[in-house]
Each structure stands twice: as C-alpha cells, then as structure tokens.
DRENDRENTOR-47394 format. One record per residue (C-alpha): chain; x, y, z. Coordinates in pm, whole numbers, plus 50000, padded with zeros to 5 digits. Layout:
REM DRENDRENTOR-47394
  mol     px     py     pz
    A      X      Y      Z
...
//
This chain:
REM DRENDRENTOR-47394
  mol     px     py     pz
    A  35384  15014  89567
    A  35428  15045  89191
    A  35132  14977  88980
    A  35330  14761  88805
    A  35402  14526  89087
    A  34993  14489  89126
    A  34951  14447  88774
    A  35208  14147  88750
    A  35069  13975  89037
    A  34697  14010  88873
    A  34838  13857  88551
    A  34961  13589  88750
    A  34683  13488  88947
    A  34340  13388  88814
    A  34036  13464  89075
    A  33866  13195  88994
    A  34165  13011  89128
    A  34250  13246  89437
    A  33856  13247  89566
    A  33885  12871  89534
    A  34155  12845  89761
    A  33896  12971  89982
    A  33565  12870  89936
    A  33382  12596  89689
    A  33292  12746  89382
    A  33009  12626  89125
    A  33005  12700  88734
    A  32668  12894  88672
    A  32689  12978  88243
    A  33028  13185  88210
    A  33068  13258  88644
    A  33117  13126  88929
    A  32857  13088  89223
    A  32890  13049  89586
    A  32678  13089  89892
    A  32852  13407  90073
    A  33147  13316  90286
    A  33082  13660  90517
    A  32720  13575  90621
    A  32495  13262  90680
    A  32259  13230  90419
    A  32074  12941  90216
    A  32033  13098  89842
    A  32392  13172  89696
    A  32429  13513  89669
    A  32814  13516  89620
    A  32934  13554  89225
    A  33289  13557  89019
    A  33323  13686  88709
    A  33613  13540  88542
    A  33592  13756  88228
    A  33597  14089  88464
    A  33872  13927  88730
    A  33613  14048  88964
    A  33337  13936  89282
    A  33064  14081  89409
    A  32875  13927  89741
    A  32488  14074  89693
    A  32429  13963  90061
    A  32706  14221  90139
    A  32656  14449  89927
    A  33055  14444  89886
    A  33331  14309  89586
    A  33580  14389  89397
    A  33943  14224  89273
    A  34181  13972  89468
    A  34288  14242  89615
    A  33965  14314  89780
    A  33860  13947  89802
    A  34145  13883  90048
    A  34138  14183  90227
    A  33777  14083  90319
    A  33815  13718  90391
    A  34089  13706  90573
    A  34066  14074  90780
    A  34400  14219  90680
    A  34457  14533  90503
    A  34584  14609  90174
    A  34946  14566  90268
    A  34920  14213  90376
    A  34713  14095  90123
    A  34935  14217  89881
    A  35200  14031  90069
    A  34978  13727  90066
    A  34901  13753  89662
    A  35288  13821  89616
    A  35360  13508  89775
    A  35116  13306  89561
    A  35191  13426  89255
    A  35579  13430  89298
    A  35586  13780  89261
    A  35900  13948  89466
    A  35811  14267  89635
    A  36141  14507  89676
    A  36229  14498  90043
    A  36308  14887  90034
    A  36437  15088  90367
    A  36101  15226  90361
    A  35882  14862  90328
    A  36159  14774  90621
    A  36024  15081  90802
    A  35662  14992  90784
    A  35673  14621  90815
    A  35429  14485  91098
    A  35475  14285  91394
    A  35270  13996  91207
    A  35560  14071  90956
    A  35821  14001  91170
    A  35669  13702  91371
    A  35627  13521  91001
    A  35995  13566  90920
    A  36079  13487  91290
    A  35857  13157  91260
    A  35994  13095  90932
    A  36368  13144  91058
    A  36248  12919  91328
    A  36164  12608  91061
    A  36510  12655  90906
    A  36637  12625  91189
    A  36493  12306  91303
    A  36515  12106  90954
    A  36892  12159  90959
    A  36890  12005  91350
    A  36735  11726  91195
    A  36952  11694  90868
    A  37284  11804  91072
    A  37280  11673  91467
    A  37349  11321  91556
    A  36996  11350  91755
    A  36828  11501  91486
    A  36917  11220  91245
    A  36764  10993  91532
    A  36447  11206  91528
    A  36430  11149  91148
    A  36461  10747  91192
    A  36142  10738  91449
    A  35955  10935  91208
    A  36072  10694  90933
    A  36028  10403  91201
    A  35678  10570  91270
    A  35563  10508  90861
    A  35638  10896  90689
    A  35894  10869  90385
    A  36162  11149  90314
    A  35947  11304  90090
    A  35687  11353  90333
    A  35909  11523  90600
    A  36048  11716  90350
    A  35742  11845  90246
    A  35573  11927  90545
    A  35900  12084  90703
    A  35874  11883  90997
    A  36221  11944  91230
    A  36400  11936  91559
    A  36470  12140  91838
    A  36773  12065  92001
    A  36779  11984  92362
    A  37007  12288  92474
    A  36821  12557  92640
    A  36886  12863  92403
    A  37002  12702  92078
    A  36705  12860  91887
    A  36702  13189  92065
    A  37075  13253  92012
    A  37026  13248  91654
    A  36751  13459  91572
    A  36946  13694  91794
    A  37233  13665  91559
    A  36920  13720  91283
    A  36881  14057  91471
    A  36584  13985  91664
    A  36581  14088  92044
    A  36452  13891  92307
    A  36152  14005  92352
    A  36015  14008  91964
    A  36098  13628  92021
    A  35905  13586  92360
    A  35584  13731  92180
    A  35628  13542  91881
    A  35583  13212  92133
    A  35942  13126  92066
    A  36077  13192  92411
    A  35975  13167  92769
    A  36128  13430  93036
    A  36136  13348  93414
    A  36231  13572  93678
    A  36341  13875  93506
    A  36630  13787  93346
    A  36628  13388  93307
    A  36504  13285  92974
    A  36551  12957  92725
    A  36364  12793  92445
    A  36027  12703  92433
    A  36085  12394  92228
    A  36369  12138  92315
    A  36465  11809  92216
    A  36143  11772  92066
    A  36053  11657  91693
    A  35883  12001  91534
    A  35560  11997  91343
    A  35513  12360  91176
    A  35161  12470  91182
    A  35021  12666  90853
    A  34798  12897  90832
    A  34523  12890  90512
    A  34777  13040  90320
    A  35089  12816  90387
    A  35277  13070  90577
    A  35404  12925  90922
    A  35160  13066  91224
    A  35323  12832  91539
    A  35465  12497  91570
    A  35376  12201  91785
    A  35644  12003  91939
    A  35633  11605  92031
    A  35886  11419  92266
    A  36110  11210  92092
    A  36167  10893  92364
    A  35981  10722  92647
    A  36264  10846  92909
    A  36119  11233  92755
    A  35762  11159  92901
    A  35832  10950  93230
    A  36007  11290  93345
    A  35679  11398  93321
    A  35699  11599  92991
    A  35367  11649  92786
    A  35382  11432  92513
    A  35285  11722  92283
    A  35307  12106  92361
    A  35115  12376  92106
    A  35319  12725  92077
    A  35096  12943  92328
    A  34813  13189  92118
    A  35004  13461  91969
    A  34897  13770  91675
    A  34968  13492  91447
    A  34868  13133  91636
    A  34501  13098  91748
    A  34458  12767  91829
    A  34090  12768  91820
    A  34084  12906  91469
    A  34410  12740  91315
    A  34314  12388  91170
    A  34640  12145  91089
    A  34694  12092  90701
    A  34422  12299  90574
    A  34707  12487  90327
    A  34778  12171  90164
    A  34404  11972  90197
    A  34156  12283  90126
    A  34181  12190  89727
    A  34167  11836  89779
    A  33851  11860  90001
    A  33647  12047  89778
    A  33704  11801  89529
    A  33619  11507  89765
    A  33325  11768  89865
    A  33421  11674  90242
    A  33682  11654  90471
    A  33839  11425  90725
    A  33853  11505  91087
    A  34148  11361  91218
    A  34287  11404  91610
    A  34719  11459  91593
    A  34965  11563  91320
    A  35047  11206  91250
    A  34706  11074  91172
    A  34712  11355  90909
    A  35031  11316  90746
    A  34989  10893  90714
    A  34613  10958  90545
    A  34808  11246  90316
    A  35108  11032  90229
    A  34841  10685  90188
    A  34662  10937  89938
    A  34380  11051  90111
    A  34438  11402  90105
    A  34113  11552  90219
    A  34162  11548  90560
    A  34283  11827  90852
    A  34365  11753  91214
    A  34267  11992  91523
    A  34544  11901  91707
    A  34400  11810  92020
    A  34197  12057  92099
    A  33835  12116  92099
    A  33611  12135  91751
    A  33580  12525  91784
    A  33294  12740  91615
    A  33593  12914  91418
    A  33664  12565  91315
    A  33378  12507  91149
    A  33306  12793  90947
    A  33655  12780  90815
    A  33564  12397  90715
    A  33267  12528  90597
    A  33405  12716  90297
    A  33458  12441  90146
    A  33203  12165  90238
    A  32898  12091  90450
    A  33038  11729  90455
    A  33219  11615  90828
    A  33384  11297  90810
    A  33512  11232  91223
    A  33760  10987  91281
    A  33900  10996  91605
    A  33831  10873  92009
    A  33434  10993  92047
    A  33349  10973  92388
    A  32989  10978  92407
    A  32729  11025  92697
    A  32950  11239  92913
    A  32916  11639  92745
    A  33254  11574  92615
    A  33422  11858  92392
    A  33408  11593  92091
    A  33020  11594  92191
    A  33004  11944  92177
    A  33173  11977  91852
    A  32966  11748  91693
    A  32611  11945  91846
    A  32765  12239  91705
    A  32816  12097  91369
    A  32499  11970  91342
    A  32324  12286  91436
    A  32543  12437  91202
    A  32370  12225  90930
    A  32688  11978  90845
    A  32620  11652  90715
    A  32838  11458  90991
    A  32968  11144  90938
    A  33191  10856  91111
    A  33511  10654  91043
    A  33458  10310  91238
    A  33823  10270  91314
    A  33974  09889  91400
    A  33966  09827  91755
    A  34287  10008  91960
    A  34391  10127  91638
    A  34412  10498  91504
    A  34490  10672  91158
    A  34805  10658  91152
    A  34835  10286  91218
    A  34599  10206  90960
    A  34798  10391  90723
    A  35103  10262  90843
    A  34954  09863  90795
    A  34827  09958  90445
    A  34715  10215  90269
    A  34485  10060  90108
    A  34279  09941  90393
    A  34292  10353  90484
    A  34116  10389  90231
    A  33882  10106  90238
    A  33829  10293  90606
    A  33735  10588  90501
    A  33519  10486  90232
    A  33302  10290  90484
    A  33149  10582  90708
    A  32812  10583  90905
    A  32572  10866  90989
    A  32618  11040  91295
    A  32288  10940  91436
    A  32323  10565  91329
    A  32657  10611  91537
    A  32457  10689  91818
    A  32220  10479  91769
    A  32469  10191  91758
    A  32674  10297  92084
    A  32344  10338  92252
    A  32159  10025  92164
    A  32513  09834  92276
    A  32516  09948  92608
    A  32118  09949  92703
    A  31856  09702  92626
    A  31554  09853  92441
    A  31363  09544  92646
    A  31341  09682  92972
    A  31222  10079  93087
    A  31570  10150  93233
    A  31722  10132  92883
    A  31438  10291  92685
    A  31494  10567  92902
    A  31876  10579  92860
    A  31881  10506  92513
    A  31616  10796  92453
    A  31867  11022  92668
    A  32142  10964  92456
    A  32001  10990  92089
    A  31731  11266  92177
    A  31981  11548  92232
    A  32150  11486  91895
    A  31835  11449  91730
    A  31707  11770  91818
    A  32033  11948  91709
    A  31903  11864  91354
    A  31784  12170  91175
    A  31600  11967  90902
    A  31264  11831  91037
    A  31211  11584  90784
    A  31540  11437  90885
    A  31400  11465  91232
    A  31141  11302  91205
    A  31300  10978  91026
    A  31501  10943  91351
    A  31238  10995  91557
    A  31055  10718  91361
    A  31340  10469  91367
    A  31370  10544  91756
    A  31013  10464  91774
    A  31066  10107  91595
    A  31333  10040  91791
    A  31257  10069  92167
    A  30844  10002  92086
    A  30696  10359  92201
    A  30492  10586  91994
    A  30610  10860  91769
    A  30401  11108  91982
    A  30553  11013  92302
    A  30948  11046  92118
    A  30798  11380  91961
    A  30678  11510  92305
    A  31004  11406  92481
    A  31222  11540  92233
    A  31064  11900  92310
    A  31290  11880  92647
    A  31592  11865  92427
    A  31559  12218  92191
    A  31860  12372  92035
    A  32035  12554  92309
    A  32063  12956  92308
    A  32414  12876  92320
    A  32490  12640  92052
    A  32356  12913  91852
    A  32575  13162  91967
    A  32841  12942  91952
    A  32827  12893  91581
    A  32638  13159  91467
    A  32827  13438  91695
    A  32887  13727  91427
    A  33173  13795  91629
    A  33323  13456  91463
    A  33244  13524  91102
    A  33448  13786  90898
    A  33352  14120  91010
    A  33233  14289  90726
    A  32954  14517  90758
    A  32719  14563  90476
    A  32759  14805  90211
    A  32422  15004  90279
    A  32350  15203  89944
    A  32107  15436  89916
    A  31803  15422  89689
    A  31915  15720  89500
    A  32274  15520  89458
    A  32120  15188  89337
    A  31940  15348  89103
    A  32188  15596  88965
    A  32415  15313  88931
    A  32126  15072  88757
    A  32115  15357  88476
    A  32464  15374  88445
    A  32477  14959  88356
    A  32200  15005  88122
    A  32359  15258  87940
    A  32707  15050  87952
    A  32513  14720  87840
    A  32262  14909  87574
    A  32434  15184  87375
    A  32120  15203  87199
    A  31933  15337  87501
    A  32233  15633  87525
    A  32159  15999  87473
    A  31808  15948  87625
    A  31830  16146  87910
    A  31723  16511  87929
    A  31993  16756  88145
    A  31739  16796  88401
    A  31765  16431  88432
    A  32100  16414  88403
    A  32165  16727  88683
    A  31950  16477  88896
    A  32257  16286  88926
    A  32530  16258  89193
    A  32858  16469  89074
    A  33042  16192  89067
    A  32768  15968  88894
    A  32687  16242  88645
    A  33097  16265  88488
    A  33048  15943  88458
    A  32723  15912  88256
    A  32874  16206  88030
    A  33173  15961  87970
    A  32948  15686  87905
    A  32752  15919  87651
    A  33051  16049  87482
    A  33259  15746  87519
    A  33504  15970  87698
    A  33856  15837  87784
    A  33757  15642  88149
    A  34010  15630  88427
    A  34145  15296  88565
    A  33954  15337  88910
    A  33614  15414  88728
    A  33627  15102  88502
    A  33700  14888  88789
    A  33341  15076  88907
    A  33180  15059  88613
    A  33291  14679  88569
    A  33189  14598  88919
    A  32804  14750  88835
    A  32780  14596  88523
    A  32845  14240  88625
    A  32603  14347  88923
    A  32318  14415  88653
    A  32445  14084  88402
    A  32421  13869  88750
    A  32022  14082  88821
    A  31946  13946  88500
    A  32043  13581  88486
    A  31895  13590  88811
    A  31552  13768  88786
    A  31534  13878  88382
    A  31403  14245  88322
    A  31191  14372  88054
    A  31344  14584  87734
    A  31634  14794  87873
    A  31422  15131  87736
    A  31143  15049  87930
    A  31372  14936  88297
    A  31574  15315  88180
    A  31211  15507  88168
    A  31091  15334  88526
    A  31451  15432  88693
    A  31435  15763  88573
    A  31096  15833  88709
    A  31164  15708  89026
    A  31513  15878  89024
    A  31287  16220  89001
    A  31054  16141  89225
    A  31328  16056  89538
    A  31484  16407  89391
    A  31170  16569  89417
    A  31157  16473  89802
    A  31495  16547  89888
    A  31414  16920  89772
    A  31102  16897  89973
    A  31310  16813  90275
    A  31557  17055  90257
    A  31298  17342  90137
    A  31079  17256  90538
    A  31429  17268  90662
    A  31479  17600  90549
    A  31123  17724  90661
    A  31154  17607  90993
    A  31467  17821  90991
    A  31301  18115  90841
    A  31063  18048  91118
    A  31271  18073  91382
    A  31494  18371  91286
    A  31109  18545  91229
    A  31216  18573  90883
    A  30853  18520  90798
    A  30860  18660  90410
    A  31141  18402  90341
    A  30960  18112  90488
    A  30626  18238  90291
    A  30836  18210  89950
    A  30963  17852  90056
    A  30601  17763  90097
    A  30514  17846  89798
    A  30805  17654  89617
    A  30744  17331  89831
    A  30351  17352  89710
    A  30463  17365  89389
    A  30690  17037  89367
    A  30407  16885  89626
    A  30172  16945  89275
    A  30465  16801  89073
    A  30469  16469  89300
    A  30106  16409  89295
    A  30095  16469  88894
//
C-alpha cells in the first residue's frame, strides 16, 4: 500500500480522537492519560502524545501510531486496521486485482453482511410487508429518522430471497452458510436464515455490521411457535458474548456521561437513544459476559442496570452483576414503573426516561430493598434469609471500607453484631471463578509484554537525553560509543552529527523521547549530564559482564578441546576486566 495512502489517512485522523473511540482519556499538561486497556492495573500507565501522533502503554512495554494502536486493541493485523482507519477517515483504498486476491474471509463476510442490510432496508422501503414492518416500528414509538439511522430492515418471508441475491453478488453458498446467512439441511436443501422478520443489524465497535438479530413481526408469527427473537449463530465476525448492541454509536456518549446504561433488547436501546439518552448499550438477551465488561470498561467503571433482575435464584443477571462487582464497577439500578420496560417509558415520554434514569440506587441498597420486602428482620427465619441474600454481594466488593459500611448497615438493620455479620460473611469469599471469569487473560487483548533488556533501556535512555539536551552531545568517548548496539550506535552518530534520519528511526526516536518526557513528568531526574554520566557507567559495567560471559564460555571450550594454552590466555583476560569491575 502506497505511503501515500497511510499518510492521508494519518492527516485525517487525530489519535487523540481514534484512542477515544476506545478508551476514556484524561488531559495530564499537553497528553493524554489512561489506565492501560491491555492489562488490569490501578495507576495509569497508558499515555498519548498528541504533538508526536503517538502512544506508548509503560505496563506493556508497547506503542506506537494508530496504526499500531488498533492493531493492538482490537487483534487484527496491519491490513485490517488499515481497512478500519480507511473507513474512519473516509479514505478510499484502491480495490486492485491484487487487494481482491488477498482479501480475507472477515473481508468477505463484512461485505456479505453489509450486502445483507441493503438488502433488507429496500424489503422494507419496497414490499407491501415491509412497509407494514415499518408501521409497527412506527406504531412501536421509533421515527423515520431513527430506522434510518440504525439500518433496521426486513427479511422477506420467501425461503431464499436473500440467498439468491448475494449469489447474483457472486457469493457461493457456502461463503453465505459461514457468514450465518444461510442454513443447509440434508445435503442439498438450504433457505434463509432470516424470514419475515423485522432486521436489527448488529455493529461491531467500529460500526461495521458483525450479524443481525431478527424479531417476528405478528402474534400469528409466535403462536406457530417461532422465537420471538433469533441472534445470527457465532461466526469469525459475530461473538455474541463479546458483541454489545449500540456500542458504535453510544461509546462517545458514555464517556461523557462517565457511565453507561444496561439495557435488555434492541428496542429498549433505540427508544432511550431517540428520547436522548444516548449512553446506553443492550446485550441482547444474553448473559452479562466477562468480554462484556472489559469492553464497557474502556470507557467507564460506572454500570447503570435497567432491566428484569431476578434475584435469589444464581440467575445469569446475578452472575453478571458478581462479576461486575469483583471487577471493581460502581453498579447501579434503574427502578423501572411496575410491568413497564425502556422502551415504554420512552414511548410515554421522554422526559420521564430521563427523570428514570436520573433516579438510580446502589446495587447493595437494591438488595437490601428486595430483601428486607420479602423477609422480616423481626424473626430468626428472616435474619437468616436476608443475611443470605445481601452477604454474597457484599463480599464481591473489592473495597473493604465499602464493605464494611454494608456490613454496618446490615448490622442496624436486622439487630446482630458487626462481628457476627463479619464472621458470617467469611463463608461468602470471592470465588476462584469469578476471578477467572473476569480476570481470565485469555479475555483481555493478548499482547505480551515488550521485555527489553537492561542494556536496551539504557542505550535507548542515552539516546533521549541526547535528543532532549543537545548540550550534553559529543560527550561520549568511542569506547563508549562501540559499547553500543549496531543499530543503536548509527543512530547516536546521527544524533551527534544531526545526520539526515530515516522515517522509521524518527518514529523510534519519537516513541523514546516521549517515553523519557512522560519518566520525567512522572518521576523528575536530576541534570541531564549527571542521569548521561550514571547510564554510561552502568552501560560499561553490563558490557564488562557480557565479555566476562562469553570469555568462561570460551575457556570451558578451550577446556574441553584440551586446548589448555588458549584457555590460560582467556584467564588472564577475564582477571583483567574482573580488576576493571571491582575498580
């Protein structure tokens, strides 16, 4: 791909803007901080330069440019990020007979899925049925506008409407089937997935369509026994358990709420976007996942639920909510109008939606509430049963001081010491596998840390010093400066001589240098002389022991070829640099 090409979208896109897209960003002086979105940690440790255009993740050990960024966060190599950046900045990439060549199957199933959408808006602008779907949405409270936007169609009720024209798009059969488009029974039979069903397309993070979710259009639909809603099966594209409804469109608007809105179906979510509350995602019925979470997590530690919570039983909704709380989220709860959901709040006013939303509880005063309703704190029955129901969400807590102001208002409330609570609560700890659940590296982005050597870290120190100091330049002898890694060492002469630099070496020697301005916002360091003199010496001392080690390696050779004058010289050489270490 021409440089050119990479160059335009990079003028295009800002990282401070891309990275946001991704995870919440603070202003720290002239960058951008952020606690690492590839590992769990407490002390931000994640920076953007926007003067550079660059990142660099010191729990890591990795950065770099957009480029980079995405490649990282979202697991994809530098073809489909530069797809992905293409796409955001509006940037066309030249569909050549060789890019046609190369293309993926990801590649395909997008432009299959996104045939797919076409396909279904014009059943719902064009067929008689269609325009019927369109009124029950209406009917249901979502404008034009709405539908528009969210590309929300209909799949005809014939049984190979869709299938017959992405064959005519020169698809076969069976890049359709894996792309969750078609189903194929006994050998030969196959039809469409989706039919006469109203089609919701689901997004990935970066608005490009990953499956779609059908819903039945009439009551005649489900007494046939159809499933009210059916969820493309899990393809290289659609993971259910990862893929979270709306994020593309609500990831901006819920790091400026700093949290989001849990919501159940696709409806609930489009009425609270189209009332204005645009903050909110929906897991379309399925099960808060660990993969949910830390997605969620990238941009706030703030879980507002509002849907059905069935409580007392180990429900899934249960066991989202332990996980989130052991995953240190600040969960909350939308006390919805009795028999109502979402959507029909929205639908009455959108106004009172947001009065709604604005009114949340705790998760533990939840708890508290649904427990003290159905048990008497008077009697030992409901002590008991009460205690059994807020104790195992107490002790998913990580904070003890938040623990113990539950354990104190339980206390007050059903009339038994704070030891006893404290004692009992010890039969409730945080489960192996809630851990694992949320904490499962296997879940996070799998990005290994970048493991520099000593040798490295300091050779690269030096080489900021002298790119931030000129002053200090020219004061290293060639002994010193032989010391250096090849590499390492063209580049200090460079530095010295201020040499023409290649475009791959001053994305390097930008990356170290906002490294060492980020070191000293961060920690300080004393005059830049003085930090050049202390490198230096330790730079010669690890060089000193590297010739050490290869100088017994070659004795113990001479020793056992019986090459015993050799391996007397050697000695000689490694007492001489052991006298050079000690001095």
């Amino acid at each position: 791909m021409a440089s050119s090409v990479l160059d335009q979208i990079k003028s295009r896109l800002d990282i401070v803007d891309v990275i946001s897209g991704y995870i919440k960003l603070k202003k720290v002086g002239v960058n951008y901080r952020a606690t690492s979105p590839f590992h769990q940690e407490s002390n931000p440790s994640f920076f953007v330069s926007p003067s550079k255009q660059i990142w660099h993740d010191f729990s890591s050990g990795i950065g770099g440019d957009i480029f980079k960024f995405v490649m990282a966060i979202e697991g994809v190599d530098f073809k489909e990020a530069l797809r992905i950046l293409a796409k955001k900045a509006g940037v066309e990439l030249k569909q050549t007979k060789q890019w046609e060549k190369i293309k993926t199957e990801k590649d395909q199933f997008y432009i299959i899925n996104e045939l797919a959408a076409q396909f279904f808006e014009k059943q719902m602008d064009q067929g008689i049925i269609g325009k019927a779907a369109k009124q029950y949405l209406i009917k249901r409270g979502l404008t034009e506008e709405t539908i528009k936007e969210w590309r929300i169609g209909y799949a005809p009720g014939t049984w190979r409407g869709l299938s017959d024209y992405l064959i005519r798009q020169k698809f076969s059969e069976s890049q359709i089937e894996r792309a969750g488009l078609l189903i194929r029974r006994d050998g030969n039979k196959s039809f469409d997935r989706f039919k006469g069903r109203i089609m919701f397309p689901i997004n990935d993070i970066n608005g490009q369509i990953a499956g779609f979710t059908g819903r039945i259009l009439s009551k005649k639909q489900e007494e046939k026994g159809m499933a009210k809603y059916m969820n493309i099966p899990n393809t290289l594209l659609y993971d259910k358990s990862k893929i979270i409804y709306g994020i593309d469109k609500a990831k901006i608007h819920i790091v400026k709420a700093d949290s989001v809105i849990l919501v159940e179906g696709q409806m609930d979510e489009l009425m609270s976007y189209q009332s204005g509350v645009k903050n909110v995602v929906a897991i379309s019925g399925t099960a808060l996942t660990p993969s949910h979470l830390l997605s969620l997590k990238r941009y706030t530690k703030n879980l507002i639920i509002s849907f059905d919570m069935d409580l007392g039983g180990n429900s899934a909704t249960e066991r989202g909510i332990k996980m989130a709380l052991a995953g240190d989220f600040n969960v909350r709860v939308v006390t919805m109008p009795q028999g109502q959901d979402p959507a029909d709040v929205c639908r009455e006013s959108p106004n009172k939606w947001i009065e709604t939303v604005g009114k949340t509880k705790s998760i533990v005063d939840f708890y508290f509430e649904v427990a003290f309703s159905r048990w008497s704190p008077l009697d030992i029955d409901g002590k008991k049963k009460i205690s059994a129901m807020v104790l195992p969400i107490i002790a998913k807590i990580p904070n003890q001081i938040e623990q113990m102001h539950w354990v104190s208002e339980l206390s007050k409330k059903i009339g038994i010491r704070d030891q006893a609570i404290l004692e009992e609560l010890k039969k409730y700890p945080v489960q192996e596998e809630d851990q694992d659940l949320y904490f499962d590296k296997n879940e996070k982005i799998n990005i290994a840390p970048l493991m520099k050597s000593r040798r490295q870290k300091l050779e690269e120190r030096i080489l900021a010093l002298f790119l931030n100091n000129p002053e200090i330049r020219g004061n290293t002898s060639q002994e010193q400066k032989d010391s250096f890694s090849l590499e390492n060492r063209d580049i200090l002469n460079i530095i010295e001589t201020n040499g023409e630099i290649s475009k791959e070496r001053k994305e390097f020697l930008d990356q170290i240098a906002f490294e060492a301005e980020i070191d000293h916002e961060q920690n300080g360091f004393d005059d830049p002389g003085v930090e050049l003199s202390e490198c230096l010496k330790e730079l010669a001392i690890i060089d000193t022991k590297d010739k050490m080690e290869e100088i017994s390696r070659q004795i113990r050779q001479c020793e056992d070829s019986n090459d015993f004058n050799k391996a007397k010289e050697l000695c000689k050489e490694l007492q001489e640099l052991s006298k050079k270490m000690i001095n």
